[in-house]
C-alpha positions in Angstrom: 0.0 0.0 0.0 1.6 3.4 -1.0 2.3 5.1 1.6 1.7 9.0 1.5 3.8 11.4 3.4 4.6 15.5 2.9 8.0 16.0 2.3 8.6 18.9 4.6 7.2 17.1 7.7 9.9 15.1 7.2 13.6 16.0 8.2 16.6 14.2 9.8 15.0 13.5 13.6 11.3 12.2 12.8 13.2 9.4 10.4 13.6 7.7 13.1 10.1 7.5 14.8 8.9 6.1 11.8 7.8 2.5 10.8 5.0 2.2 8.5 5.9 2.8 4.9 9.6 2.6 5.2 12.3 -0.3 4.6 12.2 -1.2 8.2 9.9 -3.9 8.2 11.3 -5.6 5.1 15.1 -5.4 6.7 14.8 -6.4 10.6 11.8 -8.5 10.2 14.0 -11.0 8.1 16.9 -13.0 9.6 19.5 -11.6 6.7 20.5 -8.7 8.7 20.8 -10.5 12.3 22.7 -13.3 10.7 25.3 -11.1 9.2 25.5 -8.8 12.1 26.0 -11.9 14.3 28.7 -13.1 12.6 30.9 -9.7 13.1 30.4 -10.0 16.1 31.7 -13.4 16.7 34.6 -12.3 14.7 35.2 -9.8 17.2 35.0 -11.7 19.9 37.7 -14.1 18.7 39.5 -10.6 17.7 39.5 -9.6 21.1 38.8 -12.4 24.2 40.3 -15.2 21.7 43.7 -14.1 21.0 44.8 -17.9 21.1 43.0 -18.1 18.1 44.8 -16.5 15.0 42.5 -14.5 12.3 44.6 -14.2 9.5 44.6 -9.7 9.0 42.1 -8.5 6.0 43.3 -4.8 5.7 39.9 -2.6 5.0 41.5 -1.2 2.2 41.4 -4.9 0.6 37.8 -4.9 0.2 37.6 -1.6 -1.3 37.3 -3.2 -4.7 33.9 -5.6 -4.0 32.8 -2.7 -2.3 33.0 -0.5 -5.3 31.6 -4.0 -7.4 28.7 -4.0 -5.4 27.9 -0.3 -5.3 27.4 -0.3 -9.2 25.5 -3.5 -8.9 23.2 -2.2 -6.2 22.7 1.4 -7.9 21.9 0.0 -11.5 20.0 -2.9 -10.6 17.5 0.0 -7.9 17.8 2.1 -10.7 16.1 -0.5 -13.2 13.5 -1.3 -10.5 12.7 2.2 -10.1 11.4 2.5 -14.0 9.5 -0.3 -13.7 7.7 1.1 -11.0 6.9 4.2 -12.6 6.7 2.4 -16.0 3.5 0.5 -14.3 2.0 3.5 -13.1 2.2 5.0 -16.1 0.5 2.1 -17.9 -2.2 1.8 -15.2 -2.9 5.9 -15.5 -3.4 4.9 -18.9 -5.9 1.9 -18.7 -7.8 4.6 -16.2 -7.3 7.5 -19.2 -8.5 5.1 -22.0 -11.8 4.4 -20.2 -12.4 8.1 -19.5 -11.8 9.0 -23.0 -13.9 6.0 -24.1 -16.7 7.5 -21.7 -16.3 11.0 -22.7 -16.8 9.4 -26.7 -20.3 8.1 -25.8 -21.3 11.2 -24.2 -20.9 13.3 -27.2 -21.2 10.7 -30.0 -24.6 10.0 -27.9 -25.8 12.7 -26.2 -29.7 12.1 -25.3 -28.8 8.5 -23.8 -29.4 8.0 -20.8 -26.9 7.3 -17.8 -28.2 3.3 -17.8 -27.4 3.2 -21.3 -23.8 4.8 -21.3 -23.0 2.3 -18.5 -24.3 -0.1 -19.7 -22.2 0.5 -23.0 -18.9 1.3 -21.1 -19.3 -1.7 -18.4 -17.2 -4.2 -20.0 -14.2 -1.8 -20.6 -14.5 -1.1 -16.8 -14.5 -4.8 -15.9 -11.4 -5.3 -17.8 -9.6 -3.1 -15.8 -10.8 -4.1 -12.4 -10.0 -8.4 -13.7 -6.5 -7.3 -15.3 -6.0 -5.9 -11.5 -7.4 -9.1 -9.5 -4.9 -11.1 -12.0 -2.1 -9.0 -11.3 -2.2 -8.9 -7.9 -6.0 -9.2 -6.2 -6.4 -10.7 -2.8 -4.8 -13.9 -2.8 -1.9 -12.8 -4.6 -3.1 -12.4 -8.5 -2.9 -15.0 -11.5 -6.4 -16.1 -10.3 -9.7 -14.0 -9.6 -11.1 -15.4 -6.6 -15.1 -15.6 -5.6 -15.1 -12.9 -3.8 -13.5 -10.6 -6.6 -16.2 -12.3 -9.3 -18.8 -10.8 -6.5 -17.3 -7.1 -6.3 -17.9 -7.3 -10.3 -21.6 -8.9 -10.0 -22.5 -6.5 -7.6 -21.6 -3.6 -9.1 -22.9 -4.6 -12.4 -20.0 -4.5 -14.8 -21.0 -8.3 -15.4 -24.0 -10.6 -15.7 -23.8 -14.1 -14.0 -23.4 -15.3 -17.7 -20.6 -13.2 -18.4 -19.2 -14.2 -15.4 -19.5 -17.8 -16.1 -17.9 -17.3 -19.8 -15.1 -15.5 -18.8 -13.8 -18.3 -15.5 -14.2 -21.2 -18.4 -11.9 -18.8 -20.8 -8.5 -18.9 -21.3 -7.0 -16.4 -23.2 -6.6 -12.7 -22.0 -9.9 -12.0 -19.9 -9.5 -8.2 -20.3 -9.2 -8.6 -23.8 -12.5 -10.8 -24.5 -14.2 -7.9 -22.2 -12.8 -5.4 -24.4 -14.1 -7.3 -27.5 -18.0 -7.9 -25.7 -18.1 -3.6 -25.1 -17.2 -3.1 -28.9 -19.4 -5.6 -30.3 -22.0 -3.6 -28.0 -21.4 -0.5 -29.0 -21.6 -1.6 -32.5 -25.0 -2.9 -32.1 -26.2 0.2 -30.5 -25.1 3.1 -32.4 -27.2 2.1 -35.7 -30.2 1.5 -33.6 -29.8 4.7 -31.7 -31.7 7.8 -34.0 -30.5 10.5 -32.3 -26.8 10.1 -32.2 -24.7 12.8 -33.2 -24.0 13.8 -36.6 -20.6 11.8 -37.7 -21.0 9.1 -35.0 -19.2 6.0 -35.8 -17.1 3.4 -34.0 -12.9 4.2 -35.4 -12.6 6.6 -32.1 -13.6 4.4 -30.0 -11.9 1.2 -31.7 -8.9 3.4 -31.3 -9.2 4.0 -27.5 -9.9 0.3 -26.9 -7.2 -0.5 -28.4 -5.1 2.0 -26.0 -6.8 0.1 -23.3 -5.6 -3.4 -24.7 -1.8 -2.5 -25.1 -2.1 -0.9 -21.4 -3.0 -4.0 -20.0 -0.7 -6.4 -22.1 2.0 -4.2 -21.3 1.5 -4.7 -17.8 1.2 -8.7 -18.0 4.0 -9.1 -20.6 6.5 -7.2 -17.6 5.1 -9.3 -14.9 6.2 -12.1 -17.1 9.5 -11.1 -17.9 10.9 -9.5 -14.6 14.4 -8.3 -13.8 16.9 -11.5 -15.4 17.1 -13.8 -12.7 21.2 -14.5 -13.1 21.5 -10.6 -12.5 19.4 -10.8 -9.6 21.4 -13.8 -8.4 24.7 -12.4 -9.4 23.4 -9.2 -7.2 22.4 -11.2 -4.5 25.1 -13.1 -4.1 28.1 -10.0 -3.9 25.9 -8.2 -1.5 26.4 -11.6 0.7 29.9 -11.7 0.3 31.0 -8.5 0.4 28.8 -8.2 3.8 30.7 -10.9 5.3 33.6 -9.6 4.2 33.2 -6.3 5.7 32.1 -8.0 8.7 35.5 -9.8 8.9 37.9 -6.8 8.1 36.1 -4.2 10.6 37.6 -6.3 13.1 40.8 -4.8 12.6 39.8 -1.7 14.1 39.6 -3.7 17.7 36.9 -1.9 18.9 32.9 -2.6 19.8 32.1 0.8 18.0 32.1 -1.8 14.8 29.4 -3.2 15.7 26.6 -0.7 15.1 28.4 1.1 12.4 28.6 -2.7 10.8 24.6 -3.1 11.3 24.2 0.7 9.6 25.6 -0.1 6.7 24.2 -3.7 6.3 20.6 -2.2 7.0 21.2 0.5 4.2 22.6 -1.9 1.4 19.8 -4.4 2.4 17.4 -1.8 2.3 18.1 -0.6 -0.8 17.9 -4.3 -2.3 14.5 -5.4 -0.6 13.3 -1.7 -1.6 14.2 -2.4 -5.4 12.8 -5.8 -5.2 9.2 -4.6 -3.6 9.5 -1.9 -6.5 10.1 -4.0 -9.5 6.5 -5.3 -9.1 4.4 -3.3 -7.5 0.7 -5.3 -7.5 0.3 -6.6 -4.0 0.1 -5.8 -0.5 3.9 -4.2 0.1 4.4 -1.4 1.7 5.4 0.4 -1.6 2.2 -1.3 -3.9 -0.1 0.4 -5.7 -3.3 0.9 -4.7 -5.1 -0.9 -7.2 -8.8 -0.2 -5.6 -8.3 3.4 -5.0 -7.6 3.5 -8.7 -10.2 1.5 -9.9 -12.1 3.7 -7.2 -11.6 7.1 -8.9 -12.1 5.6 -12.8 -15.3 4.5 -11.4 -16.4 7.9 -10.1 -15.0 10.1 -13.1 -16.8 7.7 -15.4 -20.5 7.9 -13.5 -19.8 12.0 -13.5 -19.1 12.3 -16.8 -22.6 9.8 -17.7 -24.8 11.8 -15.5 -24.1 14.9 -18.1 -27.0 15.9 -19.4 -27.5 19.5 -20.4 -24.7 20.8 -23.0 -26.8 24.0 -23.5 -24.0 26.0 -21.5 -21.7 25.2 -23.9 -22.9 26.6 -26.9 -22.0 30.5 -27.9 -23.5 32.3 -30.0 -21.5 33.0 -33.3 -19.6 36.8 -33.0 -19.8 39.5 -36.1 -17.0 40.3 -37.5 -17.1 43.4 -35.5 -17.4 42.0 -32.1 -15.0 39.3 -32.8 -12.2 42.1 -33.9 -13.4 44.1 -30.7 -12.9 41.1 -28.3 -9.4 40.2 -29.9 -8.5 43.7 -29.1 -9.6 43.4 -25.2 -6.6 40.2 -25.2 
């Protein structure tokens, strides 16, 4: 769930009374951090009460390269997550954009129809969005739209209990046959309807379904082809390493101070990975997910406002003479 927060409330002393929202959770809730910080210091305790015991010396300035290794791979690999992240939200604006301008199409191409009507003619571009959202990430995780998701949409009338049935036994891209069923409806309609508007015809609104579709299979084809494993792995594994190996050569300082400035820097650089990892797919219930039914929320209620539109007298003028419209240029 995104967490939102105002920028100037916070400064270098509240950082640290907060929880919710942060990298904290992900971090000291997982035994990563304790394990690592653990084994410095058990090296320091041979270090300094074991002297019997000889620890072959790792001078810090040894590790300097892996450290500078790891710092490239840590920074490009967070960097990569971080345009995904915003890649997705742009793609979800735009599924949200597509069915406004879809909306906004059958208000003028049809302006005397009624609100039922416009829904009713919009509803299965509405229901794509909210099923490509319960695959992506609904309740129990995504890849499967659960009864009480099927519900939401039965209740709220985006489907019929045939529709509904139809689209569990289908297999290809739900949002996609959806997509197809609000064409095909709109096609029906618009030669039946007499008092369409003059020039009414179904290319716009082929072309902002077709928006909608590449939205949504942009967003499945990235969930399907997340960050190459072997580069995760190869990431992974040098920000093990190098920890442990930091963990061994701080010892050579002799001195208990190592042991929180140790467990600083192995909180940051395992923040910044579990951060990039929550990032690179953000459909879920992580602390930095989007909030798929606030979304879904707000297309909702811009699509009902712009249906209950009735009266476009107040946005008719009347025409200007040539004398008014030279006085009025002359008033800009």
């Amino acid at each position: 769930m995104t967490y939102a927060y105002e920028p100037s409330d916070f400064n270098e002393l509240t950082v640290f009374l907060r929880w919710r929202g942060t990298f904290m959770p992900m971090v000291l809730c997982r035994p990563a951090l304790w394990m690592l910080l653990a084994s410095h210091v058990f090296f320091l305790y041979l270090r300094l009460y074991r002297p019997e015991i000889y620890l072959p010396p790792m001078p810090w300035k040894l590790i300097l390269v892996p450290t500078s290794l790891l710092t490239f791979f840590l920074v490009f690999y967070s960097g990569n997550c971080f345009q995904r992240y915003y890649n997705y939200y742009s793609m979800c604006m735009g599924m949200s954009g597509a069915v406004m301008s879809y909306v906004g199409l059958l208000r003028i191409h049809l302006p005397k129809a009624s609100p039922d009507t416009l829904y009713n003619l919009s509803r299965h571009l509405m229901a794509s969005v909210y099923v490509l959202y319960y695959s992506a990430g609904g309740s129990e995780g995504g890849k499967l739209v659960t009864e009480d998701e099927w519900r939401d949409l039965l209740d709220t009338g985006l489907i019929s209990e045939s529709e509904k049935k139809t689209l569990a036994a289908f297999r290809g891209f739900r949002p996609w046959l959806l997509q197809v069923w609000g064409l095909r409806a709109l096609a029906e309609h618009l030669p039946k309807d007499s008092e369409r508007a003059i020039g009414a015809a179904l290319p716009p609104f082929q072309a902002e379904v077709l928006k909608l579709r590449g939205h949504c299979d942009n967003i499945v084809s990235m969930q399907n082809q997340p960050v190459p494993f072997p580069y995760y792995h190869t990431l992974t594994l040098q920000l093990s390493l190098n920890l442990l190996l930091m963990a061994y050569s701080m010892i050579e300082f002799e001195t208990v101070v190592t042991i929180p400035c140790f467990a600083i820097v192995t909180l940051v650089c395992l923040g910044l990975k579990e951060t990039a990892v929550a990032l690179a797919d953000p459909f879920g219930a992580d602390d930095v997910d989007f909030e798929t039914d606030k979304f879904l929320g707000k297309m909702m209620l811009d699509a009902k406002a712009i249906m209950q539109i009735s009266d476009f007298s107040h946005v008719t003028m009347p025409l200007l003479s040539g004398k008014q419209a030279l006085a009025a240029a002359k008033k800009l």
